[in-house]
Biopython code that builds the backbone (N, CA, C, O; Angstrom):
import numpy as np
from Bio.PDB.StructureBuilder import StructureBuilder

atoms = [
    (1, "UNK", "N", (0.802, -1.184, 0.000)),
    (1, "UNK", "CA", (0.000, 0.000, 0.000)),
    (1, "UNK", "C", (0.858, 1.267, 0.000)),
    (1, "UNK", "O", (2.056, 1.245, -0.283)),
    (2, "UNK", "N", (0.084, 2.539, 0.382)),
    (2, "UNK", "CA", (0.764, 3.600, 0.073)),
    (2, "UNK", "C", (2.088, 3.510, 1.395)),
    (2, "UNK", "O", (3.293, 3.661, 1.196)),
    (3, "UNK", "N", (1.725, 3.355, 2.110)),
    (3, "UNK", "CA", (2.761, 3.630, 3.298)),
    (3, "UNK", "C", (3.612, 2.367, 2.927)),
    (3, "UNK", "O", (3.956, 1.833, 3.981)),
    (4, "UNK", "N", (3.933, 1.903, 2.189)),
    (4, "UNK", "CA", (5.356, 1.091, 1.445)),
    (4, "UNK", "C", (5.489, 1.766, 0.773)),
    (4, "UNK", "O", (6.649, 2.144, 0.936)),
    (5, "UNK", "N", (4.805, 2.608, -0.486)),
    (5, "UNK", "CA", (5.252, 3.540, -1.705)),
    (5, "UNK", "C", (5.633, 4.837, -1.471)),
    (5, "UNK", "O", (6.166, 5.429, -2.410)),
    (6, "UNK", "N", (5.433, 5.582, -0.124)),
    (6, "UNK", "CA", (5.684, 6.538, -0.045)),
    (6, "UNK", "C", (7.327, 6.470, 0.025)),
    (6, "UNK", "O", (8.118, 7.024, -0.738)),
    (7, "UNK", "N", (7.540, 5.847, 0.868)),
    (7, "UNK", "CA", (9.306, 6.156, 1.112)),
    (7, "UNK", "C", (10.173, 6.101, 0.030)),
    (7, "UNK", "O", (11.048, 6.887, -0.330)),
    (8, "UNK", "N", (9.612, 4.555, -0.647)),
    (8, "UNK", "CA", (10.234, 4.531, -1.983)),
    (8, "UNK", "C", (10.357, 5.625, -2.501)),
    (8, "UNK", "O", (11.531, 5.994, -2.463)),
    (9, "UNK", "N", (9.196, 6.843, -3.321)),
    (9, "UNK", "CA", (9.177, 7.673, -3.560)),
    (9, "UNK", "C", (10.227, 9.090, -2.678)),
    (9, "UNK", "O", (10.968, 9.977, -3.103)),
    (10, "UNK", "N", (9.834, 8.721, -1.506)),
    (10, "UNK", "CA", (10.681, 10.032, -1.025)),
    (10, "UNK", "C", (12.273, 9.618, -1.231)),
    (10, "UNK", "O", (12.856, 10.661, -1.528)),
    (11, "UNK", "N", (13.093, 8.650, -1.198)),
    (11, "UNK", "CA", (14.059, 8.004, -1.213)),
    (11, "UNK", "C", (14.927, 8.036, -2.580)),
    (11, "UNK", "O", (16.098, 8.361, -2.778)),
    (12, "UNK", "N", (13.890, 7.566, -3.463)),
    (12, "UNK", "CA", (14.348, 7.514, -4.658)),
    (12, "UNK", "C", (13.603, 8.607, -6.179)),
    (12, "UNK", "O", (13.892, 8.654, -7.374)),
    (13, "UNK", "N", (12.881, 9.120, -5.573)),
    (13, "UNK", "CA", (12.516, 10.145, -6.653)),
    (13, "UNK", "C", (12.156, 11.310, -5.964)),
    (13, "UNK", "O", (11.405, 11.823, -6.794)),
    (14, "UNK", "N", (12.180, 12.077, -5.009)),
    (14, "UNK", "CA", (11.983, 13.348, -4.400)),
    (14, "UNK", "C", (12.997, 14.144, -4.476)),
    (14, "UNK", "O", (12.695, 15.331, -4.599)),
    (15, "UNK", "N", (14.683, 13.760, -4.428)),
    (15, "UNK", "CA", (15.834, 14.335, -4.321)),
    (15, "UNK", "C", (15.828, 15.287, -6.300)),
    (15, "UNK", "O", (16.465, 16.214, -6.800)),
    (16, "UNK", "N", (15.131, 14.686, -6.606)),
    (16, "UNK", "CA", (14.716, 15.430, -8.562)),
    (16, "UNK", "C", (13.417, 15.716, -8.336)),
    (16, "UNK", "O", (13.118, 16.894, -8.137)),
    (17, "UNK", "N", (12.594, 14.893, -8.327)),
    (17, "UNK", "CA", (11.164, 15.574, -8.030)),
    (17, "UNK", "C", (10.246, 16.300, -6.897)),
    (17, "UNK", "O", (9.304, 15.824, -6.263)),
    (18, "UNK", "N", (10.626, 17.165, -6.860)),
    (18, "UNK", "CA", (10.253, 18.215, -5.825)),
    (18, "UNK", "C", (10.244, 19.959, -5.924)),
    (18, "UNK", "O", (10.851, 20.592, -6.789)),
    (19, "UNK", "N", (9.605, 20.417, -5.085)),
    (19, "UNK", "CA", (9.250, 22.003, -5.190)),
    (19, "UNK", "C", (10.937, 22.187, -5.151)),
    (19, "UNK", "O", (11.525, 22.860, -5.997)),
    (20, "UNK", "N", (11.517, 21.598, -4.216)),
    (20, "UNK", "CA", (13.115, 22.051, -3.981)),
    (20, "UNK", "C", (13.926, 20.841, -3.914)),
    (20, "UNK", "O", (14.301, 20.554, -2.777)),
    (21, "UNK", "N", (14.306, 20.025, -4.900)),
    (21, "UNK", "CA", (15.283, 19.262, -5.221)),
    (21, "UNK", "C", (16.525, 19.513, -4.062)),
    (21, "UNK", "O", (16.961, 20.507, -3.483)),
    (22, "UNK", "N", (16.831, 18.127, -4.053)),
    (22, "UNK", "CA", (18.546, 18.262, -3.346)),
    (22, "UNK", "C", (18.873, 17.980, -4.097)),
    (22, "UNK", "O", (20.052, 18.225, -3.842)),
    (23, "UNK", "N", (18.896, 17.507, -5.210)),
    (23, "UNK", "CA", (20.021, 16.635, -6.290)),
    (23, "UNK", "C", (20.810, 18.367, -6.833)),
    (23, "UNK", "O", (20.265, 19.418, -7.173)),
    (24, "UNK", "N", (21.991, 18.056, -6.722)),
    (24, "UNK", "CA", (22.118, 19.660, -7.075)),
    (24, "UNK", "C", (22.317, 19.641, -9.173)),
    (24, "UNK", "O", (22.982, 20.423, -9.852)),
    (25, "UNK", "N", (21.688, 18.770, -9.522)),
    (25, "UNK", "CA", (21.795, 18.566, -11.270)),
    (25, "UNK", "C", (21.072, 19.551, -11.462)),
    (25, "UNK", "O", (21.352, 20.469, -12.232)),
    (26, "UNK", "N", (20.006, 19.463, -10.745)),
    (26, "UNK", "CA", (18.364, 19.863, -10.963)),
    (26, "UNK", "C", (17.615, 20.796, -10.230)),
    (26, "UNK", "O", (16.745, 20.465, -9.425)),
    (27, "UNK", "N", (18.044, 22.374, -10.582)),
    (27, "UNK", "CA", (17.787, 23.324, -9.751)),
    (27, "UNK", "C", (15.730, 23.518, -9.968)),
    (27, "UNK", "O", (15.027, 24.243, -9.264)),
    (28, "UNK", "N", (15.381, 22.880, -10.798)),
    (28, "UNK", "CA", (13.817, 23.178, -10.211)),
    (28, "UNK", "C", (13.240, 21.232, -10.665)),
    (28, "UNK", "O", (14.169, 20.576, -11.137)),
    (29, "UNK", "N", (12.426, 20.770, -10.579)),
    (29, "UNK", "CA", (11.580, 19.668, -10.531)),
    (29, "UNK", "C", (11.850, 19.468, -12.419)),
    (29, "UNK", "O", (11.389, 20.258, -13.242)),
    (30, "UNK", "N", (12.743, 18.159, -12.789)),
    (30, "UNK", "CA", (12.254, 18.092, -14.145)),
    (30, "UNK", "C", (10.384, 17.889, -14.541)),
    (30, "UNK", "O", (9.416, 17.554, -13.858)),
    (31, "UNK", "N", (10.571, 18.295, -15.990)),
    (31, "UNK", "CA", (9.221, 18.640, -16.596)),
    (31, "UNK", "C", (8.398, 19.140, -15.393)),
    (31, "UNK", "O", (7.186, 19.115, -15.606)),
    (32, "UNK", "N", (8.755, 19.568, -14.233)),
    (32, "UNK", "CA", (7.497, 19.999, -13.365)),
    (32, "UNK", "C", (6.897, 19.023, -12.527)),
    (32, "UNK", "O", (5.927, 19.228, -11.797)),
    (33, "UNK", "N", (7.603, 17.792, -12.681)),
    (33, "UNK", "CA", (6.811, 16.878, -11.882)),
    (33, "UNK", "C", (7.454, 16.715, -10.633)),
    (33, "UNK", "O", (8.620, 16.455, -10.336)),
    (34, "UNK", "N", (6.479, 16.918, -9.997)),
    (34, "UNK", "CA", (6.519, 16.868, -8.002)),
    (34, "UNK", "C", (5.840, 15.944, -7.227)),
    (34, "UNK", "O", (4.652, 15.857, -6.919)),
    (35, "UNK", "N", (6.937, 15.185, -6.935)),
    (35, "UNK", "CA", (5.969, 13.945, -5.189)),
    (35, "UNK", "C", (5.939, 14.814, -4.269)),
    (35, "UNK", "O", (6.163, 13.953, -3.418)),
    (36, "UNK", "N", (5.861, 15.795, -3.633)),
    (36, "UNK", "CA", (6.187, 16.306, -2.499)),
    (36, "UNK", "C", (4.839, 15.793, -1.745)),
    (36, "UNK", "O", (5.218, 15.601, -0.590)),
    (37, "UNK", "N", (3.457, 15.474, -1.820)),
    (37, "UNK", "CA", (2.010, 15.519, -1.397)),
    (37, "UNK", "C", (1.648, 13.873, -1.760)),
    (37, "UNK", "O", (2.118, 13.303, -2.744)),
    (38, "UNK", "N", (0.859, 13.323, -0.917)),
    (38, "UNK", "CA", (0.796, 12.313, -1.552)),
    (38, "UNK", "C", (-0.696, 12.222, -2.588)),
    (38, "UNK", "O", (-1.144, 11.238, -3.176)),
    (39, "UNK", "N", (-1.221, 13.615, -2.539)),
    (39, "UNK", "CA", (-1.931, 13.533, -3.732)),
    (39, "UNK", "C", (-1.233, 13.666, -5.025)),
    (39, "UNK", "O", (-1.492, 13.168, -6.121)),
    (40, "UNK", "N", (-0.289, 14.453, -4.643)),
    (40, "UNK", "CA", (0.553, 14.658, -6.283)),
    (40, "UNK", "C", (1.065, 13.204, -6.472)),
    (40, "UNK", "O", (1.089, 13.060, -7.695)),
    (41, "UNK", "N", (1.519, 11.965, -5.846)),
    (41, "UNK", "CA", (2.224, 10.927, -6.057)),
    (41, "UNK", "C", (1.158, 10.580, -6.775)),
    (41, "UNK", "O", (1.306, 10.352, -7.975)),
    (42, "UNK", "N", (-0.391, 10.457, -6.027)),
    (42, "UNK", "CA", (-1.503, 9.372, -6.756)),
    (42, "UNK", "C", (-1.913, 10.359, -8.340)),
    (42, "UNK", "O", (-2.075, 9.879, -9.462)),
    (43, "UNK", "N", (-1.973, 11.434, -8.045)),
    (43, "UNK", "CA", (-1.986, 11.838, -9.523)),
    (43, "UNK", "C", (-1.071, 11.410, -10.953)),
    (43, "UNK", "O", (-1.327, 11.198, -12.139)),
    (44, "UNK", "N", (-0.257, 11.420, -10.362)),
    (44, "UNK", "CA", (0.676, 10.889, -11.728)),
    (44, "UNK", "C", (0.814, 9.485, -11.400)),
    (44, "UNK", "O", (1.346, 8.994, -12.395)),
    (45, "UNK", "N", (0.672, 8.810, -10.765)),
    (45, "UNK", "CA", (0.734, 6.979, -10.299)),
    (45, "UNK", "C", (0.983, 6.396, -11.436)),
    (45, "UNK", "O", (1.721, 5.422, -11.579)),
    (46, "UNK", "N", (0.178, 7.155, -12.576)),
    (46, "UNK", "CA", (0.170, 6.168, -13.899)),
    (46, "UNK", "C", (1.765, 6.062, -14.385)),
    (46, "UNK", "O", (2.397, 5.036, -14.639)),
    (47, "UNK", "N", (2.194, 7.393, -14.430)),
    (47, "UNK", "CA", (3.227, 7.904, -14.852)),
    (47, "UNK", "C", (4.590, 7.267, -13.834)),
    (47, "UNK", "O", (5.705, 6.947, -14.246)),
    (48, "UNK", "N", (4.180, 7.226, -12.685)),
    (48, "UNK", "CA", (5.579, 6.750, -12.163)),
    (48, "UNK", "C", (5.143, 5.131, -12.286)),
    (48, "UNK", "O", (6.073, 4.335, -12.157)),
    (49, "UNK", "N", (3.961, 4.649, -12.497)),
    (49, "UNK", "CA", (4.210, 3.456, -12.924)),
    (49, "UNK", "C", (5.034, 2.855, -14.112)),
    (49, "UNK", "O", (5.889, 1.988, -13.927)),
    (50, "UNK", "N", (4.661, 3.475, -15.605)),
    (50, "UNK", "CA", (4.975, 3.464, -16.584)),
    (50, "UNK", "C", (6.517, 4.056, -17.187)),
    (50, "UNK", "O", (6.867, 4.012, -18.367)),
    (51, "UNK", "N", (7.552, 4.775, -15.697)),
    (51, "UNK", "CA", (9.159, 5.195, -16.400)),
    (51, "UNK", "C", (9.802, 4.205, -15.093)),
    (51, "UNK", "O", (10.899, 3.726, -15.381)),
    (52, "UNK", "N", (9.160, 3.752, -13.394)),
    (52, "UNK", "CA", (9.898, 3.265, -12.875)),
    (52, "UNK", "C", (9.980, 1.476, -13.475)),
    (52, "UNK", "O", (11.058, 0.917, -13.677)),
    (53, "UNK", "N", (8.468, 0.724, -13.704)),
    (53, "UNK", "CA", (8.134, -0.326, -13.622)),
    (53, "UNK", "C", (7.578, -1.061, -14.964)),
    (53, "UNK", "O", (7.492, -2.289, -14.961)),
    (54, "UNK", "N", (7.230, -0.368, -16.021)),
    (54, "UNK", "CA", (7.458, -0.586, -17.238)),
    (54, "UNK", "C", (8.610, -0.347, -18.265)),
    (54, "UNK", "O", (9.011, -1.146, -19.112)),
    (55, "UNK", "N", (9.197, 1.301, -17.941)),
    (55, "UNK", "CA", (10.931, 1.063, -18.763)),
    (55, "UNK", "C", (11.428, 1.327, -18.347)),
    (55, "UNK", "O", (12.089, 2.197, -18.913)),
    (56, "UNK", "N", (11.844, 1.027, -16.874)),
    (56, "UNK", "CA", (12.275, 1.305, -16.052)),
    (56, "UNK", "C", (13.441, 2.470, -16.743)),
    (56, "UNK", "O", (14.535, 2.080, -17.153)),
    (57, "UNK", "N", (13.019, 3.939, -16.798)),
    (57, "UNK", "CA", (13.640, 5.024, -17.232)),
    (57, "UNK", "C", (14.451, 5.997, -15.873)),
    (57, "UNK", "O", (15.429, 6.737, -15.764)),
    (58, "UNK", "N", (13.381, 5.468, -15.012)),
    (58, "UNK", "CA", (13.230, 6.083, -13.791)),
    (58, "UNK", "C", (13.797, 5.213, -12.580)),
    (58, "UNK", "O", (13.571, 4.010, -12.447)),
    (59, "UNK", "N", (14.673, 6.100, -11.596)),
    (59, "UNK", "CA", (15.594, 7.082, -11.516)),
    (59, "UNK", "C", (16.226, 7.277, -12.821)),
    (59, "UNK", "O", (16.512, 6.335, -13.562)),
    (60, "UNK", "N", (16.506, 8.868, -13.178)),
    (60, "UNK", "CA", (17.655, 8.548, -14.605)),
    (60, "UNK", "C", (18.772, 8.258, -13.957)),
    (60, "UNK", "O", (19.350, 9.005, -13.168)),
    (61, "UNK", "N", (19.210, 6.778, -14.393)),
    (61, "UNK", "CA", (20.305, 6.114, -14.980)),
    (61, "UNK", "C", (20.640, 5.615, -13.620)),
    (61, "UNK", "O", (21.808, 5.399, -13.298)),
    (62, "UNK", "N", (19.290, 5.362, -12.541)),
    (62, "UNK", "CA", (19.138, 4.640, -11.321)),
    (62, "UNK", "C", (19.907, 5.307, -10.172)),
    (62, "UNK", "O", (20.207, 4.684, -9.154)),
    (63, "UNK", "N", (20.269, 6.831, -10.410)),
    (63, "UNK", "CA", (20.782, 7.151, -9.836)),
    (63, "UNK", "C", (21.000, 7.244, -8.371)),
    (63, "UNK", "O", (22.141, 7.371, -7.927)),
    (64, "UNK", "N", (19.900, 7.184, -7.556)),
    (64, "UNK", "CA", (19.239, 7.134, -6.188)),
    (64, "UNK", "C", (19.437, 5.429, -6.321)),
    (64, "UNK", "O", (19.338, 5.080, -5.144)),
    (65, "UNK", "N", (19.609, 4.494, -6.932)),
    (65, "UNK", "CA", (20.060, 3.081, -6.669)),
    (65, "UNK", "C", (18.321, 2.066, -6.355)),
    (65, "UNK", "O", (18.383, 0.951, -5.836)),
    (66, "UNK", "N", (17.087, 2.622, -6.720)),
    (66, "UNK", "CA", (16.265, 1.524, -6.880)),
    (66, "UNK", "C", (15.853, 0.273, -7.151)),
    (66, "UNK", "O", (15.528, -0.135, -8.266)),
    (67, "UNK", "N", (15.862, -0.411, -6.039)),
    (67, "UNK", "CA", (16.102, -1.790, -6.750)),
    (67, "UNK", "C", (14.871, -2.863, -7.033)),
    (67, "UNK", "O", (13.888, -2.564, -6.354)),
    (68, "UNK", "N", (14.697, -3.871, -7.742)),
    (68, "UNK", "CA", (14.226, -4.480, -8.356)),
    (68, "UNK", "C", (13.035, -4.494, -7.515)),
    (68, "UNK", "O", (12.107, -4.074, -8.206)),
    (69, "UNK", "N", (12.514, -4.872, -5.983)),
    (69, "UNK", "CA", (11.773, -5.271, -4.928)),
    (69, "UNK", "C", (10.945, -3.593, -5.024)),
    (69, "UNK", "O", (9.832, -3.469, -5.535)),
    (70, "UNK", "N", (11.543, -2.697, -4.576)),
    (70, "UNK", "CA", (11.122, -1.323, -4.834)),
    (70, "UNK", "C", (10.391, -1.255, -5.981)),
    (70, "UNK", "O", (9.252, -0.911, -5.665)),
    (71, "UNK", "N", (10.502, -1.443, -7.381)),
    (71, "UNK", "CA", (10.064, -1.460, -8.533)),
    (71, "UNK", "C", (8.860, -2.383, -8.444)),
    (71, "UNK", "O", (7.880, -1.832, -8.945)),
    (72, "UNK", "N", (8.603, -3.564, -7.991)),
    (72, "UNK", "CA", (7.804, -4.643, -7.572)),
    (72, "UNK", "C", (6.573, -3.693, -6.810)),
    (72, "UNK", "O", (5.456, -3.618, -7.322)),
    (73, "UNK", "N", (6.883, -3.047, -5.650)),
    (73, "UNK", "CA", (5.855, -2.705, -4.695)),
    (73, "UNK", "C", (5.101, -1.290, -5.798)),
    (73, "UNK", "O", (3.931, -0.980, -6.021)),
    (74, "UNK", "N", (6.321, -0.758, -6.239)),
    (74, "UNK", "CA", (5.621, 0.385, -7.038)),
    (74, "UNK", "C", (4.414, -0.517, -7.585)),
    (74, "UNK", "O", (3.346, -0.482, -6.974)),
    (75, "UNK", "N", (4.539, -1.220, -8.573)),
    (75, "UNK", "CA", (3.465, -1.924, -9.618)),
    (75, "UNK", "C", (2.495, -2.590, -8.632)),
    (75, "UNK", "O", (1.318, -2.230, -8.654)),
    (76, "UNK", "N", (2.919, -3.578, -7.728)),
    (76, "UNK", "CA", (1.408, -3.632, -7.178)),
    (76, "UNK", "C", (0.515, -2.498, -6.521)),
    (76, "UNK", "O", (-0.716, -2.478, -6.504)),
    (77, "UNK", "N", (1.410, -1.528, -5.968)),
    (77, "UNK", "CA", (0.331, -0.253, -5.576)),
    (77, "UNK", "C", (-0.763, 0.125, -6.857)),
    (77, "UNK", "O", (-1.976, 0.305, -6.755)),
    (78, "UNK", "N", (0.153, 0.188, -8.190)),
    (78, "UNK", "CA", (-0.250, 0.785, -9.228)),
    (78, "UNK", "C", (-1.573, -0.034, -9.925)),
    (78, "UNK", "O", (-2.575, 0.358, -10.524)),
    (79, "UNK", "N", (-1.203, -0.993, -9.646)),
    (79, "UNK", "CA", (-1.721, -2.126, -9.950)),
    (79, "UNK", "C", (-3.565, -2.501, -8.848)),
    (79, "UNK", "O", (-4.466, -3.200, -9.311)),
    (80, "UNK", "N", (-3.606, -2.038, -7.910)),
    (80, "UNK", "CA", (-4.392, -2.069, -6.687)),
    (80, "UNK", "C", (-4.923, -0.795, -7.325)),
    (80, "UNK", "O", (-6.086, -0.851, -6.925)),
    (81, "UNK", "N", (-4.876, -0.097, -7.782)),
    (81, "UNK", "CA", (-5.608, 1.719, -7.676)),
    (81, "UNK", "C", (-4.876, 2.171, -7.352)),
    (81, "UNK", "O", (-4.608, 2.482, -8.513)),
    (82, "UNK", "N", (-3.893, 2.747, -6.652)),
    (82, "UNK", "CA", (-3.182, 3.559, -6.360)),
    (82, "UNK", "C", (-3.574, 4.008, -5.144)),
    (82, "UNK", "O", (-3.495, 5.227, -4.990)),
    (83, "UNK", "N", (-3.905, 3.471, -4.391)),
    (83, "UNK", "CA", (-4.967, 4.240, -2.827)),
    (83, "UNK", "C", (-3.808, 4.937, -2.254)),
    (83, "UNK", "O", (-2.656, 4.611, -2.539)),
    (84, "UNK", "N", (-4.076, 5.816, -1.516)),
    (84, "UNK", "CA", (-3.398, 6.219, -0.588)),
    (84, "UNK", "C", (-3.641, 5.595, 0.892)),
    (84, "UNK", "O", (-2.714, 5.521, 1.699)),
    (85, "UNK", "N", (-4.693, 5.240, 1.129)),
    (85, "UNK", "CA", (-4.758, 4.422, 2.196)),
    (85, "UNK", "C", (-3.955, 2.993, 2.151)),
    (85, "UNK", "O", (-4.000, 2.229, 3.115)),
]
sb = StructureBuilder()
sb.init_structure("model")
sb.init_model(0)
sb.init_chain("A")
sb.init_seg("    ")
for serial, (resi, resn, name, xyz) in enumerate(atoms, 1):
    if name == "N":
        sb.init_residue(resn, " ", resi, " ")
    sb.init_atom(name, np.array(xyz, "f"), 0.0, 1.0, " ", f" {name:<3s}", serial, name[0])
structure = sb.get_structure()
């Protein structure tokens, strides 16, 4: 459920996707996309389903180190609806 997907998310895609990035590559959120809320996570759900767990594009070039089990929980959340509960 969400409280397994959140961390993933904060862990491995918040340090780029966010109002204020730490990754210092990436002085604002590429294309604009932000986890910071966990409504913004379930809004795009489709989307972080489809670059972490279909081509797996996401992290670019795995940078934050996501691994295979992480990628797994993404898709069954995605896979369930995306609840936040």
């Amino acid at each position: 459920g969400f409280q397994q997907v959140q961390p993933i998310i904060r862990e491995r895609c918040v340090t780029c996707h966010s109002a204020r990035p730490t990754d210092p590559t990436f002085p604002a959120a590429p294309a604009g996309v932000m986890f910071d809320t966990p409504e913004q996570i379930q809004a795009l759900a489709a989307r972080i389903h489809e670059r972490t767990v279909v081509n797996k594009t996401m992290p670019l070039g795995n940078l934050t180190n996501m691994t295979e089990q992480e990628r797994v929980l993404l898709g069954q959340w995605f896979q369930s609806g995306a609840p936040l509960q």
